[in-house]
Structure formats: C-alpha cells, structure tokens
Backbone as CSV, one residue per row, in Angstrom:
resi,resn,N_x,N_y,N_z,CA_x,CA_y,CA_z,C_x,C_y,C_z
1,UNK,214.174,133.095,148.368,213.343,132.663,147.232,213.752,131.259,146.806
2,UNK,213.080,130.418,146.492,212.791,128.891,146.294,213.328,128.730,145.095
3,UNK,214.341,128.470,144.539,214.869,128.026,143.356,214.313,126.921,142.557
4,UNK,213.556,126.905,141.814,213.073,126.257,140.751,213.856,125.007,140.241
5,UNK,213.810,123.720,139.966,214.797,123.420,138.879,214.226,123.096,137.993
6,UNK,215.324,123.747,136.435,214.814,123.478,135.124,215.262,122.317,134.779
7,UNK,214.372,121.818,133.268,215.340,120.453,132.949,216.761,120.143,133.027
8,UNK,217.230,121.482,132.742,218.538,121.163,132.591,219.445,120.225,133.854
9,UNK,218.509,121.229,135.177,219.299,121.577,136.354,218.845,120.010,136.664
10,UNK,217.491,119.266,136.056,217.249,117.949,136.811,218.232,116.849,136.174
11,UNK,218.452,117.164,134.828,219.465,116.212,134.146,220.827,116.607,134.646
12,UNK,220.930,117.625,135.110,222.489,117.859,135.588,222.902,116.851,137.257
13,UNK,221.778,117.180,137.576,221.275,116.170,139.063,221.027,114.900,139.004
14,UNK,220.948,114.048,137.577,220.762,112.842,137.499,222.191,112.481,137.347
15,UNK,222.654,113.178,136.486,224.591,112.457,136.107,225.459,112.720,137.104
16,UNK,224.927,113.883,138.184,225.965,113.808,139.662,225.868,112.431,140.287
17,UNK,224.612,111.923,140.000,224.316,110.578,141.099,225.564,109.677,140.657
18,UNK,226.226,109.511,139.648,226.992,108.664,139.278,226.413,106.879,138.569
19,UNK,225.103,106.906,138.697,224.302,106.073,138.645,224.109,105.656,136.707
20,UNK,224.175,104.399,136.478,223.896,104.649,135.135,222.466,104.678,135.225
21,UNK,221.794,105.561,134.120,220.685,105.970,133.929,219.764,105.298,132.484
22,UNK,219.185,104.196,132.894,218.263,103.462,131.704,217.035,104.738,130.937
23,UNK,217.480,104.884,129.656,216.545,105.855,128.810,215.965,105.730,127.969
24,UNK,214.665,105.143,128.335,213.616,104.123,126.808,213.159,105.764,126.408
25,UNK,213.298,105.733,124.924,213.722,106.452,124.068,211.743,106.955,123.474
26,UNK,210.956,108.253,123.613,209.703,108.461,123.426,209.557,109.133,121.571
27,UNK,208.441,109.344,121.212,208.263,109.397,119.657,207.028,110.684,119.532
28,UNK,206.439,110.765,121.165,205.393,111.717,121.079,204.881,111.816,122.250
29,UNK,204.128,112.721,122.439,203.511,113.083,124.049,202.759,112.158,125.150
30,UNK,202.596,111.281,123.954,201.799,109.463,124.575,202.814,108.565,125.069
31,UNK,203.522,108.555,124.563,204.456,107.265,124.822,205.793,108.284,125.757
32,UNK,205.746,109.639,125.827,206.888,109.937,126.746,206.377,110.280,128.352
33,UNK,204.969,109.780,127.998,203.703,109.975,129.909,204.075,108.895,130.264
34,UNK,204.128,107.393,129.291,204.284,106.609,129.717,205.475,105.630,130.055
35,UNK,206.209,106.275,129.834,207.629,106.402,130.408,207.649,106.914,131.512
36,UNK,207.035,108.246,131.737,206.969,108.513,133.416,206.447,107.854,134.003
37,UNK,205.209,106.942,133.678,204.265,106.963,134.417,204.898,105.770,134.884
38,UNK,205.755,104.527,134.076,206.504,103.580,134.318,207.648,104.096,135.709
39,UNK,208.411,104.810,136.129,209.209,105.617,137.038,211.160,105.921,136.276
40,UNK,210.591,105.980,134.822,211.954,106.111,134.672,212.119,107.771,134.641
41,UNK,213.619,108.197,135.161,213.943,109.477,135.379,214.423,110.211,133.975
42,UNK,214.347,109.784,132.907,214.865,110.402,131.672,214.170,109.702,130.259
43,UNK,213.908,110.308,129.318,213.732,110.288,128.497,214.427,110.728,126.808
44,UNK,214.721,110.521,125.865,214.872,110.922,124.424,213.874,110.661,123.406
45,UNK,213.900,111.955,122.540,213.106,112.037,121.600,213.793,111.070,120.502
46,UNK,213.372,110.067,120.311,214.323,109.062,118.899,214.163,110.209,117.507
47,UNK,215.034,110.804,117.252,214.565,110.553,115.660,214.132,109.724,114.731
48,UNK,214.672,108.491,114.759,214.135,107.504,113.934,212.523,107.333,113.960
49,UNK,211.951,107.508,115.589,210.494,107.004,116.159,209.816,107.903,115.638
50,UNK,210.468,109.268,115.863,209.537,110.415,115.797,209.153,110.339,114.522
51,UNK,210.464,110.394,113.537,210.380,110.351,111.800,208.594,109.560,111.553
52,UNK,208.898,108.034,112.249,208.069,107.071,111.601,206.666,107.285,111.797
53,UNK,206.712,108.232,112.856,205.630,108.070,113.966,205.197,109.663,113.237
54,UNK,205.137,110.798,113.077,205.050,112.106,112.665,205.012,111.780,111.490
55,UNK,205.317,111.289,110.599,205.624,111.820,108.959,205.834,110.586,108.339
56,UNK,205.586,109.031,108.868,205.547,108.324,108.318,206.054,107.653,107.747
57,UNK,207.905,108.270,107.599,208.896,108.415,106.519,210.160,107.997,107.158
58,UNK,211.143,107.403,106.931,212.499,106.629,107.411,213.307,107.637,107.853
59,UNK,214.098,108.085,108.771,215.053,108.825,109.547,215.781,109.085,108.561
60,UNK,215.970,109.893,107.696,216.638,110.165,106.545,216.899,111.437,105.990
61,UNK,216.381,112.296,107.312,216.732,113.667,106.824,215.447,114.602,106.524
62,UNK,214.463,113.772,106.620,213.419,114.245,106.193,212.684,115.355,106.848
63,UNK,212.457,115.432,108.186,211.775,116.062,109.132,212.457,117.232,109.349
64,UNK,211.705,118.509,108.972,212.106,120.126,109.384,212.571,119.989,110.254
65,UNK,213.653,121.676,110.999,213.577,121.853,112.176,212.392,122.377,112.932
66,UNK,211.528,122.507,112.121,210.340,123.019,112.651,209.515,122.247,113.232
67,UNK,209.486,120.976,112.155,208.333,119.900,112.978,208.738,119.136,113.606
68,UNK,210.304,119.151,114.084,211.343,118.791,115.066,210.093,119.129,116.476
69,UNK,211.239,120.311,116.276,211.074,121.456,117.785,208.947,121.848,118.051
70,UNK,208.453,121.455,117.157,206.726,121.353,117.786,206.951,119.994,118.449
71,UNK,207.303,118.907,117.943,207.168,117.654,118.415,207.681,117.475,120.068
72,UNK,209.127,118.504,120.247,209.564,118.364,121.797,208.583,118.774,122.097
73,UNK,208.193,120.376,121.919,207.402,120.998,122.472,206.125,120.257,123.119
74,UNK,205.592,119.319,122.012,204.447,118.935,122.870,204.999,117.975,123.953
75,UNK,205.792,117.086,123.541,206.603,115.996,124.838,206.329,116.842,125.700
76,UNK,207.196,117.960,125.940,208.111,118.629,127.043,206.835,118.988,127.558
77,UNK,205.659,119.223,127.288,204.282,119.913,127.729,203.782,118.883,128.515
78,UNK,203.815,117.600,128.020,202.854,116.097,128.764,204.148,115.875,130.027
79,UNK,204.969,116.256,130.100,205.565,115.784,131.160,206.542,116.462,132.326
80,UNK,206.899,115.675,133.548,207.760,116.324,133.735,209.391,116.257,134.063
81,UNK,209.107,114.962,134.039,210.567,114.632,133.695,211.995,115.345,132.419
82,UNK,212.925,115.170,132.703,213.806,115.367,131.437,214.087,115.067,130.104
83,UNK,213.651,115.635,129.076,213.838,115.248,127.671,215.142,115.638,127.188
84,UNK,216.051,114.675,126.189,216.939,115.054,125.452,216.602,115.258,124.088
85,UNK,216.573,116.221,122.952,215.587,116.600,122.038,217.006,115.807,121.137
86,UNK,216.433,115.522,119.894,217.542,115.111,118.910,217.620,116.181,117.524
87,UNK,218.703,117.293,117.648,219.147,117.896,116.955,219.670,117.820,115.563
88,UNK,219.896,116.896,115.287,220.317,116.041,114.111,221.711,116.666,113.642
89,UNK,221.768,117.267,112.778,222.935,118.059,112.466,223.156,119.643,112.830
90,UNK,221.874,119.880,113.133,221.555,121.366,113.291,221.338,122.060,112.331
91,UNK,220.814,121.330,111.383,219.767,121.820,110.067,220.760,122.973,109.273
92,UNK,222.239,122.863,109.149,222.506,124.020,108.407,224.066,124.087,109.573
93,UNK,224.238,125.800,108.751,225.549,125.786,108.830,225.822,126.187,110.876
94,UNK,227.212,126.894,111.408,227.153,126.921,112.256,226.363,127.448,113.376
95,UNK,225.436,128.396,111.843,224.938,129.585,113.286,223.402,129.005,112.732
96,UNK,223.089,128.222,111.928,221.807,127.293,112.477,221.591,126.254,113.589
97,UNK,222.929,125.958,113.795,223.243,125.318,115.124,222.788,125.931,116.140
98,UNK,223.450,127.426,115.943,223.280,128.035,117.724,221.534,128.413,117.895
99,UNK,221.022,128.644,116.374,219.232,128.526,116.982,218.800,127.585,117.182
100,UNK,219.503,126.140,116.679,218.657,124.950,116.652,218.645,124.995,118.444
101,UNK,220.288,125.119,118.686,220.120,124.478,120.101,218.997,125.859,121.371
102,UNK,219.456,126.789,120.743,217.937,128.111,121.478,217.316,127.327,121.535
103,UNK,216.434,126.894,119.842,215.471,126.927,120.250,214.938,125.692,120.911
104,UNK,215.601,124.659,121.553,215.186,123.722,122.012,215.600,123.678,123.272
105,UNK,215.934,124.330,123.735,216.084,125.143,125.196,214.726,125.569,125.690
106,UNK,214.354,126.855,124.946,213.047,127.202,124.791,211.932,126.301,124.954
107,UNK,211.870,125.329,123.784,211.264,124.462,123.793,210.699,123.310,125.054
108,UNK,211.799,123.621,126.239,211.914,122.960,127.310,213.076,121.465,127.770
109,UNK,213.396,121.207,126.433,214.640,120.389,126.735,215.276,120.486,127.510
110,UNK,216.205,119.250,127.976,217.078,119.441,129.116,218.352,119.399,128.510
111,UNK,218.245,118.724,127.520,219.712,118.446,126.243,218.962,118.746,124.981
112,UNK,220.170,119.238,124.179,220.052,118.505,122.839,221.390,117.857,121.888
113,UNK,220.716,116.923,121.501,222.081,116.092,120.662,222.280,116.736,119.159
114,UNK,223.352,117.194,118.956,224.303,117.344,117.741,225.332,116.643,117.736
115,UNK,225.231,116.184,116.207,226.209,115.464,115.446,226.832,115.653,114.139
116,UNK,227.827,114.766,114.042,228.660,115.151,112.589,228.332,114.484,111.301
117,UNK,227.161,113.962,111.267,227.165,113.566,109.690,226.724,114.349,108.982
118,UNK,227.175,113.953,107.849,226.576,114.814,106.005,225.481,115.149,106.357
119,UNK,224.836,115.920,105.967,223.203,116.226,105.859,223.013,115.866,104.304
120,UNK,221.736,115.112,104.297,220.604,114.852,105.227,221.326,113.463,106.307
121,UNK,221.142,113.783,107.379,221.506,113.108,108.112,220.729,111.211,107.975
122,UNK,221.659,110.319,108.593,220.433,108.749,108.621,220.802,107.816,109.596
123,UNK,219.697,107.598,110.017,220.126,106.355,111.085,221.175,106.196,111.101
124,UNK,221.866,106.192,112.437,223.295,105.724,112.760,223.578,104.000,112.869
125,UNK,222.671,103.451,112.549,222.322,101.966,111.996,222.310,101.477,110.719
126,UNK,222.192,102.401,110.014,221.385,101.913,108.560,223.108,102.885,107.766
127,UNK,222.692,101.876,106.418,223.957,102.052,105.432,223.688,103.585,104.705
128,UNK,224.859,103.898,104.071,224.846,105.163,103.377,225.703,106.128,104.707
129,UNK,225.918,106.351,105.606,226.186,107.244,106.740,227.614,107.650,106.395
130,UNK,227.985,108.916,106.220,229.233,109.506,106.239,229.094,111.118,107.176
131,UNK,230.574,111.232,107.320,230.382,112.697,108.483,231.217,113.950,107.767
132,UNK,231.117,114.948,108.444,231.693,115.731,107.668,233.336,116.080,107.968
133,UNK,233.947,117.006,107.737,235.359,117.022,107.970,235.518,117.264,109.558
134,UNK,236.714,117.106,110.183,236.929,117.696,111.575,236.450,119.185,111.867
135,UNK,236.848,120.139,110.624,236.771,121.445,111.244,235.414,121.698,110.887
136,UNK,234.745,121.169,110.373,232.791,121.539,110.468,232.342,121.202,111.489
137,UNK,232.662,119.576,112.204,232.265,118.860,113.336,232.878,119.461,114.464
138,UNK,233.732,120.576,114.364,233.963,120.882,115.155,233.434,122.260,115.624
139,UNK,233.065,122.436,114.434,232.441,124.082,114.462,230.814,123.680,114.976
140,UNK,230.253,122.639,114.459,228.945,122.768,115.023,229.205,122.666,116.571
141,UNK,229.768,121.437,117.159,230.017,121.586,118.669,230.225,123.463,119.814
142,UNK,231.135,123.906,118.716,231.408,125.003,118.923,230.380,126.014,119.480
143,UNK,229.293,125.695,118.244,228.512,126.889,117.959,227.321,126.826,118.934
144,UNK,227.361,124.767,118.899,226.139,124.725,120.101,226.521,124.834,122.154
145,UNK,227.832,125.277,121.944,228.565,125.601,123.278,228.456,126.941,123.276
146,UNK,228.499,127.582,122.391,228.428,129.071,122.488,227.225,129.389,122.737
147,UNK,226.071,128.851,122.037,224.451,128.689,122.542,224.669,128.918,124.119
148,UNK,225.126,127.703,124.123,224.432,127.569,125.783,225.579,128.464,126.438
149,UNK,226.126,128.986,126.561,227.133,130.174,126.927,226.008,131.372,126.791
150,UNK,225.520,131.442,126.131,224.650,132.972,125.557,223.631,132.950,126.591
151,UNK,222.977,131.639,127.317,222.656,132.217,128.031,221.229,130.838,127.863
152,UNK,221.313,130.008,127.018,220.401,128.475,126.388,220.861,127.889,127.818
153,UNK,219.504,127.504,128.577,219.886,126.564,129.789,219.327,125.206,129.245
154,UNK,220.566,124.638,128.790,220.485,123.473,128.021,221.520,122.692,128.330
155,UNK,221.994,121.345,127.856,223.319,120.123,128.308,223.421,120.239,126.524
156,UNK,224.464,120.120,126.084,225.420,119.404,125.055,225.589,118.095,124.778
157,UNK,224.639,117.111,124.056,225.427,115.652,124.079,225.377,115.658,122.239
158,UNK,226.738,115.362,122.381,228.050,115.589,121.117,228.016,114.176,121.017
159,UNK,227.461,114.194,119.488,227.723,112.529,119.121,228.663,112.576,117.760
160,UNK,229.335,111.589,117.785,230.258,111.533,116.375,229.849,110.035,115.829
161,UNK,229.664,110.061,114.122,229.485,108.701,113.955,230.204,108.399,112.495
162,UNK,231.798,109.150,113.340,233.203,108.685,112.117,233.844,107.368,112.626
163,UNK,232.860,106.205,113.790,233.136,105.310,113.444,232.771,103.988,112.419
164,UNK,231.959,104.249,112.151,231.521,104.136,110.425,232.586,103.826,109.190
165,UNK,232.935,105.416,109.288,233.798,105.540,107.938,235.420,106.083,108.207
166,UNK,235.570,106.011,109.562,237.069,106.181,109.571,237.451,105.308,110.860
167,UNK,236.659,104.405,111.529,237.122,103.622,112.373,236.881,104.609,113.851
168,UNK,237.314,103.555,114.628,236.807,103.954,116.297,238.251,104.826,116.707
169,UNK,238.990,104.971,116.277,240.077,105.823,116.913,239.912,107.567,116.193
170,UNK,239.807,107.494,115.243,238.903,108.559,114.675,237.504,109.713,115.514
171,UNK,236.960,108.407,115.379,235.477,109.121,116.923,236.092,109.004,118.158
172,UNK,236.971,108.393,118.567,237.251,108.654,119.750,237.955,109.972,120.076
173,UNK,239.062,110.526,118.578,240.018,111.612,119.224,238.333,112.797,118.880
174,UNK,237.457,112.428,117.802,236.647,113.977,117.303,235.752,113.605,118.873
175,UNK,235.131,112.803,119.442,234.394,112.788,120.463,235.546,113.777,121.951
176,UNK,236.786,113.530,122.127,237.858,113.989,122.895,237.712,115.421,122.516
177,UNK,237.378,115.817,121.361,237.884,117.211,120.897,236.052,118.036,121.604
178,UNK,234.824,117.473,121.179,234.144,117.629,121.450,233.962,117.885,122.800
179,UNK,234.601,117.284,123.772,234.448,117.329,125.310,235.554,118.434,125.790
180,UNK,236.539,118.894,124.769,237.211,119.768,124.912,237.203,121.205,125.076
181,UNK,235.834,120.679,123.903,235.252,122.437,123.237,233.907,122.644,124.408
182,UNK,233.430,121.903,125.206,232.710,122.037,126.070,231.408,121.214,125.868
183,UNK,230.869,119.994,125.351,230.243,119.462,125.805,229.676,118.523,126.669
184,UNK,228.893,118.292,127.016,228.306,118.235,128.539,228.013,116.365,128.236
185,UNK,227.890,115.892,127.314,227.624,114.355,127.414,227.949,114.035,126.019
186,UNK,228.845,112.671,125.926,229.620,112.221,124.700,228.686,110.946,124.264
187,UNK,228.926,111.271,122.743,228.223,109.750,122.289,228.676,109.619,120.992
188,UNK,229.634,108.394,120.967,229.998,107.569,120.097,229.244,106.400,119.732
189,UNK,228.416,107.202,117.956,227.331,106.021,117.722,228.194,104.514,116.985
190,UNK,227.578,103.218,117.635,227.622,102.022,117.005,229.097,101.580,116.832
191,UNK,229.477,101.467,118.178,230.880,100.806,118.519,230.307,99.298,118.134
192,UNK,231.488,98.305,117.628,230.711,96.898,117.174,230.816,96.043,118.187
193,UNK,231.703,96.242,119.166,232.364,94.946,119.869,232.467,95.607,121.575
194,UNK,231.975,94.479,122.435,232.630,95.168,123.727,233.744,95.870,123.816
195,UNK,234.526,94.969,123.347,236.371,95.558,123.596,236.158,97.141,123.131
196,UNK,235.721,98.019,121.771,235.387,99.008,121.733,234.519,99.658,122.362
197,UNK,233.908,99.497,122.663,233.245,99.918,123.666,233.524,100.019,125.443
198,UNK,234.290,99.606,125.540,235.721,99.406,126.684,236.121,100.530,126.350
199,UNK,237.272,100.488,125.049,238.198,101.188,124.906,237.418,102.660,124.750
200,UNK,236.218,102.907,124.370,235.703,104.338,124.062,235.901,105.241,125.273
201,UNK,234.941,104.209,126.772,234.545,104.552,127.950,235.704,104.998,128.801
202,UNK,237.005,103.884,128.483,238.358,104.416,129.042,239.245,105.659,128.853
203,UNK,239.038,105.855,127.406,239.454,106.862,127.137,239.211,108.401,126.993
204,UNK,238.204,108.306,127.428,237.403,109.833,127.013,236.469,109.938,128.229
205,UNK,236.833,111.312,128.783,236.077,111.988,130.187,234.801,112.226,130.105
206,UNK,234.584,112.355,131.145,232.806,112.802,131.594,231.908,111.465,131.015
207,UNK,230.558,112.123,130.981,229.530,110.817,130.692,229.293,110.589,129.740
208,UNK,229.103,109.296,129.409,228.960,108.493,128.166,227.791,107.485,127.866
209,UNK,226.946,108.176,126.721,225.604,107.950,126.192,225.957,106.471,125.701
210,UNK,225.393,105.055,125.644,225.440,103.941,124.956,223.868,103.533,123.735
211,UNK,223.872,103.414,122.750,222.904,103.492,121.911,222.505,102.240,121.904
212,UNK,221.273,101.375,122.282,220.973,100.141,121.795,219.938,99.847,121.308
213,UNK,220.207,99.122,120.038,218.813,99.285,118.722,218.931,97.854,118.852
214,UNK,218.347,97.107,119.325,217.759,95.616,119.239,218.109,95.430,117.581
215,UNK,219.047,94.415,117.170,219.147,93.889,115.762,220.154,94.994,115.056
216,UNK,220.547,96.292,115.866,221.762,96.807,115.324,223.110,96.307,115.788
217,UNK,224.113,97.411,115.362,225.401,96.669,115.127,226.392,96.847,117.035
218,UNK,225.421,97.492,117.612,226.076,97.816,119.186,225.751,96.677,119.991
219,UNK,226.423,95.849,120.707,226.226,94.792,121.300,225.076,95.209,122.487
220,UNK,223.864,94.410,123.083,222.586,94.533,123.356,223.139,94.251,124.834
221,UNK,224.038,94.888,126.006,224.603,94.726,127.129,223.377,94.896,128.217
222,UNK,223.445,94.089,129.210,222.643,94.839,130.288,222.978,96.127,130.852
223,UNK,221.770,96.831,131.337,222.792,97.832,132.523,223.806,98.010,133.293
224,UNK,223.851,96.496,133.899,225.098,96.015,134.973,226.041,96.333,133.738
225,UNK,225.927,95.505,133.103,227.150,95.578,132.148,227.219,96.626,131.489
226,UNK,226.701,97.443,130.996,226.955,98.697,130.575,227.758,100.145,131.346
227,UNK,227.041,99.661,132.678,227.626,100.593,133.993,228.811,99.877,134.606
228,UNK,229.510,98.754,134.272,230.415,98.103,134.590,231.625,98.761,133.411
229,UNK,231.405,98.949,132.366,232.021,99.275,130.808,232.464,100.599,131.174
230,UNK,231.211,101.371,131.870,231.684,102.703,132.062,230.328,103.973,131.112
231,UNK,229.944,103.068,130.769,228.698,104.373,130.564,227.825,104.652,131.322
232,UNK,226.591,105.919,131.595,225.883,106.692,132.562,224.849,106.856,131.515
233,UNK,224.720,106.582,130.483,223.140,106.824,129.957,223.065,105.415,128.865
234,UNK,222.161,104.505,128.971,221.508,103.510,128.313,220.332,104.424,127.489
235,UNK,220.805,104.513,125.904,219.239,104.834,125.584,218.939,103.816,124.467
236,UNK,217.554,103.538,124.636,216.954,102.137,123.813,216.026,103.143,122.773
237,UNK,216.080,103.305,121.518,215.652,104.639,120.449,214.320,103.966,119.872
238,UNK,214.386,102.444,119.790,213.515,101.981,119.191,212.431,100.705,119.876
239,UNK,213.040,100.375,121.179,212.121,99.231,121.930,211.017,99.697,121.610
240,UNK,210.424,101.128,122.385,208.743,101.325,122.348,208.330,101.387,120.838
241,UNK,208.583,101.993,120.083,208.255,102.036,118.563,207.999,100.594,118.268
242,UNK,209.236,99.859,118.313,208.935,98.358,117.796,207.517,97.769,118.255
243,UNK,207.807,97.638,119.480,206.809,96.983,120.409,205.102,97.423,119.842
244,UNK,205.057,98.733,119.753,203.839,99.282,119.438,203.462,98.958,117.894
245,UNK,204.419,98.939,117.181,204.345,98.556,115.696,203.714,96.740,115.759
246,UNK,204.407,96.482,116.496,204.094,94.942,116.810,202.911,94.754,116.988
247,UNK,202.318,95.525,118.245,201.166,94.778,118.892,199.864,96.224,118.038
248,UNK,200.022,96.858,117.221,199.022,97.466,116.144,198.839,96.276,115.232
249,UNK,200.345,96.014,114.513,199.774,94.989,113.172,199.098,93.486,113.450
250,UNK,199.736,93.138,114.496,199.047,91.784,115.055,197.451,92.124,115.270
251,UNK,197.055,93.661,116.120,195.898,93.915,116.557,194.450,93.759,115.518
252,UNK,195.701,94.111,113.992,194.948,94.430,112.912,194.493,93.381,112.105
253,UNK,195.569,92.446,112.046,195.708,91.110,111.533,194.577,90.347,112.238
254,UNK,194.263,90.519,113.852,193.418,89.980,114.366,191.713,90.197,113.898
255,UNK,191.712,91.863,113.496,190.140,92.264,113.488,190.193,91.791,111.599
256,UNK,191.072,91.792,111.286,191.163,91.763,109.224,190.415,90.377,109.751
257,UNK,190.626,89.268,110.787,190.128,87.558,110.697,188.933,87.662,111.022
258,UNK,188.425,88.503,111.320,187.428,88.658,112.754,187.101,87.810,113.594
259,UNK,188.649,87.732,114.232,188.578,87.247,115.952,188.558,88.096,116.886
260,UNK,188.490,87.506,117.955,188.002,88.084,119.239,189.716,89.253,119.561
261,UNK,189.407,90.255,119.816,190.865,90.880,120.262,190.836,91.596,121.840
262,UNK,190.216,91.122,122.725,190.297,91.902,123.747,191.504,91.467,124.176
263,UNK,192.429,90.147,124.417,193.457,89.907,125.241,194.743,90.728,124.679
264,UNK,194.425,91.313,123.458,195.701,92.155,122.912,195.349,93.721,123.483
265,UNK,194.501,94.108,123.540,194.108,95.288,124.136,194.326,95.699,125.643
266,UNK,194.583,97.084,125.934,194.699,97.719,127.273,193.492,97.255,127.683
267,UNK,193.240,97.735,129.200,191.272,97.979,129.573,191.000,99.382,129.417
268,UNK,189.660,99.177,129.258,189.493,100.764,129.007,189.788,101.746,129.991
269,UNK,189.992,100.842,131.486,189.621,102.082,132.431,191.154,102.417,132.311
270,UNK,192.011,101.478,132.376,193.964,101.753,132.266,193.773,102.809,130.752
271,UNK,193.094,102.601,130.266,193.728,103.742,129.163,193.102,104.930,129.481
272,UNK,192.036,105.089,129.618,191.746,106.616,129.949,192.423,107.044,131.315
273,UNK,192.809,106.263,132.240,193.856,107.259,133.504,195.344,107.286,132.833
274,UNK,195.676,106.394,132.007,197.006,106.883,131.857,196.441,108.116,130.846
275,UNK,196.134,107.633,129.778,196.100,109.254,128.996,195.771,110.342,130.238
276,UNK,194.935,110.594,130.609,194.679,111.664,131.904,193.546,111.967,131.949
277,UNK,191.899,111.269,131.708,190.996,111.737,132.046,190.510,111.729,133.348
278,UNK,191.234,110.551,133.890,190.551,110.430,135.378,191.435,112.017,135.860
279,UNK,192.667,112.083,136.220,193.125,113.426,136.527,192.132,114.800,135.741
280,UNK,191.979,114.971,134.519,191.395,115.784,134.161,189.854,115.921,134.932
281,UNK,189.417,114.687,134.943,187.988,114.926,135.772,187.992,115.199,137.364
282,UNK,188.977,115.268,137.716,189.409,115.653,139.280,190.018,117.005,139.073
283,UNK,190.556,117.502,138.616,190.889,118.747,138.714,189.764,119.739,138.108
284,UNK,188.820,119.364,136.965,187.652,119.975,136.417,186.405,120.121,137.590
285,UNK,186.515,119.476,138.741,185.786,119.967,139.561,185.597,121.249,140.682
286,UNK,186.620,121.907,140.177,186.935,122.902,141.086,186.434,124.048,140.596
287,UNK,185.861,123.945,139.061,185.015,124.574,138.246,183.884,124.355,137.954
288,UNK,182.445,124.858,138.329,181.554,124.588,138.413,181.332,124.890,136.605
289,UNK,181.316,125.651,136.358,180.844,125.738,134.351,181.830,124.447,134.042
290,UNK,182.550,123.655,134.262,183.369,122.632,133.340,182.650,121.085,134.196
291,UNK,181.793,121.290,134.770,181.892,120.397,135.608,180.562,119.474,134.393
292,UNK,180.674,117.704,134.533,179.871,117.407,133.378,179.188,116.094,134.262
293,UNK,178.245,115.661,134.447,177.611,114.921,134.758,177.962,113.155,133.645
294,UNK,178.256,112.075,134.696,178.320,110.966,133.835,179.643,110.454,133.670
C-alpha cells in the first residue's frame, strides 16, 4: 500500500534536505496559491497579515482561536504545499494548548508555532511585548509535545521572545529547554545584530526559523547569508501584505484622480487562471449538467 505523505511528513522532508528554506509568509487562501503558484516549497500563516487582512485590527491579541483555525483551514484547502499555522500562545492555559495544537493538525497544518508571551499576545516587533515565567513557557511547550505524542501529526516550532525583556541569553537557554522538551523547530524572535544571531544558531540544536519584517529590529540578511549564519527557515511575515497594501492604495489614489490605471493592474486573463477558473472550466467538463457555454 502507497503511503501517502501528510504535511507534516512533507515539512519533515524539506528540513532533511539540509537546504535553507525561503518562506514568504500567506494571510489567506489567495495569496497562499500564489506562493505556490510562484514554486516556493513552504508557507506561514502571519498573524500579523491574517489579523489585518480578516478583522482589520493590529496583531494584538485580537483574533479567536476559532477564526484562527477557519482561516488555516481554508489556506490548507487552496493548496498543497506545507503550512505552518501561528498558534499564538495557545489561547489559554496548558491544556488549551494541547487542543489548539489538535486542532490545527486537523485543520491540515504541517506545524504550529507556540510561544511565550503574556496574553494577549503582540507583534514580536512592536513595543509593549513581555513573556511569561519559565515554568508556564515551559508548560505550554510541554503540553503542545504531548499533543503531538497523542497522536496530532503535526511539527512543534517553539518560539521565545524573552529576548525583548530579559536579553538574548535568556531566549537562548528557554529556546534550549524548548528543544529539550521536544520541539521540532526553534525560533528566537528579533535577535538585533548579526553577532546574535551567530551566537543563537551556534548554540542551540536542530533547525532554526529567522523572522524578517522589512523596517524591524532583525537585520534584513540574504539567504546566502542567513544559511551561512546557520538557519533552515527564512520567513518574510509581512513582504506580501505590504506589497498588496501598497499597490491597493496607490490603485485607489489613482481611480480617487481619475487616471488611467491599467499599468497597475494584473490582466484579466492572469487573474482568472491564477485564482482557478481556467482549471475549474477544464475539470467542469467531464460533467455534462455543469458544463456552461461562453
């Protein structure tokens, strides 16, 4: 019998390659097609994108676990590549952890990320950010290892962001403790300086997530250089968001003048095959009642 592989098993198959892995970061079922459709092998759900993009509202804690886990859900549906879902704190105490991470297993994830700040959790960029004690941060890790022990075919990526408020030797030993207790990919948010970011990659086993927010406080490295440092996942949380925010308000600014806007625009025929009508109208022929003239 033909063994299947699940997300998990394809993200587990991307970090054997040893290869660092570039991960432009998706916000919804549109923009994570087109990430595939571009040929990259991985994807993340940003919280920040999703926040802005779903609910309108700043990464601040705001968004249920509910309208979390619909939001993978639909990703994980438009595609087929690997999603890492963003868990945030795990909405609650330890054993909301072990459903958060179920249910985003379920959901189709290949990972999900838990971390140690206060709830309501906030941008690991933006001011106000504190974490909670060792033995909570350690209990959520715990609880979302025991998940996937129970039987959640899911990856672990354990982020700590007590370099903030207790310095980088701090996240480095709670990130160490994290890889101890069994998670599957480490991420220490918003190291300031190469040299830390050196010292993170040297010191602490297995693979290592690098966060880069254009205009945040993590130095903006190439790949070479990132995979030279020692990390295996590049994820960019906010390029596509920006970019799209960009070329809407300019789009808008253009029709508010009433000038001409076609050179800011897709063509029509590129947008209806990437969304999927040309596919949809090729596979609808195999059904004579769906079949539509025109």
């Amino acid at each position: 019998m033909t063994h299947i592989m699940t997300p998990a098993d394809r993200l587990r198959a991307l970090l054997a390659t040893g290869d660092l892995i570039t991960m432009p970061c998706c916000f919804d079922a549109l923009s994570a097609k087109l990430i595939e459709q571009e040929g990259f092998a991985l994807t993340f759900m940003s919280g920040f994108a999703t926040s802005a993009a779903r609910i309108g509202a700043p990464d601040l804690g705001l968004m249920s676990y509910g309208e979390v886990l619909d939001q993978a859900r639909n990703i994980t549906d438009a595609i087929s590549i690997p999603l890492i879902g963003d868990g945030d704190t795990g909405y609650g105490n330890a054993m909301n952890v072990r459903r958060t991470v179920t249910g985003f297993a379920k959901a189709g994830c290949a990972a999900v990320m838990i971390e140690d700040q206060l709830a309501p959790k906030r941008c690991g960029h933006t001011k106000g950010k504190e974490v909670v004690g060792r033995d909570e941060a350690f209990d959520r890790i715990r609880a979302a290892v025991d998940a996937r022990e129970a039987g959640a075919d899911i990856l672990i990526l354990a982020r700590t962001d007590a370099r903030h408020q207790h310095g980088l030797s701090e996240a480095i030993d709670r990130a160490a403790k994290f890889k101890e207790l069994g998670a599957d990919i480490l991420f220490v948010e918003a190291p300031k300086t190469v040299d830390e970011m050196r010292t993170l990659c040297a010191e602490l086993p297995g693979p290592k997530m690098a966060n880069i927010v254009e205009g945040g406080e993590t130095p903006d490295l190439s790949p070479a250089e990132l995979k030279e440092i020692g990390y295996q996942i590049a994820a960019y949380p906010l390029s596509l968001m920006a970019a799209a925010m960009k070329a809407m308000v300019e789009t808008l600014q253009t029709m508010k003048a009433g000038q001409p806007r076609d050179d800011k625009l897709m063509n029509w025929a590129d947008l209806r095959n990437r969304i999927g009508f040309d596919e949809y109208y090729e596979e609808s022929e195999r059904y004579a009642s769906s079949r539509r003239d025109g």
